[in-house]
C-alpha positions in Angstrom: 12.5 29.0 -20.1 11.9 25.6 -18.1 13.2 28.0 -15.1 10.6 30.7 -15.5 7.8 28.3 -15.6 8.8 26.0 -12.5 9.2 29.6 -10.7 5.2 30.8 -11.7 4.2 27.1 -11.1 5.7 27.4 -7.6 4.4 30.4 -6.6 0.8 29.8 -7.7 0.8 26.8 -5.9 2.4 28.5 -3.1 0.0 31.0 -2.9 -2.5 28.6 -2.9 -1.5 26.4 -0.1 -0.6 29.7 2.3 -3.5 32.0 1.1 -7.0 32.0 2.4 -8.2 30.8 -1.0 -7.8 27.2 -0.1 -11.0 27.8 2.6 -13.2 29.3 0.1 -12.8 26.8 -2.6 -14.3 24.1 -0.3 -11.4 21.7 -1.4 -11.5 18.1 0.0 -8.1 16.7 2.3 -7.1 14.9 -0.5 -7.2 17.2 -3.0 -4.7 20.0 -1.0 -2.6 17.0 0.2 -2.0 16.6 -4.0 -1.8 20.3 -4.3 0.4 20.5 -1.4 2.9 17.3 -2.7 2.9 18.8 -6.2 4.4 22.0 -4.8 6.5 20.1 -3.1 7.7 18.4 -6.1 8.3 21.3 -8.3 10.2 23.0 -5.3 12.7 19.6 -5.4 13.3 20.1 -9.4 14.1 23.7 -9.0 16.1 23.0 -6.3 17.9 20.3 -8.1 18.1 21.9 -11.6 19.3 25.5 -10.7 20.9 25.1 -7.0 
């Protein structure tokens, strides 16, 4: 289950940080530098849980 969730985490986030939608929400530096090292991060567990 843990698997499935990491997956639609990552590719909201994903979506996120390569769609357009990051320009219309008007979201400060810092907050996509969080968004973009908290993708980062889930990508890492996957990667170390089911690699």
């Amino acid at each position: 289950m843990r698997k499935i969730q990491l997956l639609e985490q990552i590719n909201k986030l994903s979506g996120l940080v390569h769609g357009n939608e990051m320009n219309e929400l008007n979201l400060t530096i810092g907050t996509i530098s969080e968004i973009r090292q908290k993708l980062d991060e889930l990508t890492e567990e996957y990667i170390d849980c089911y690699c």
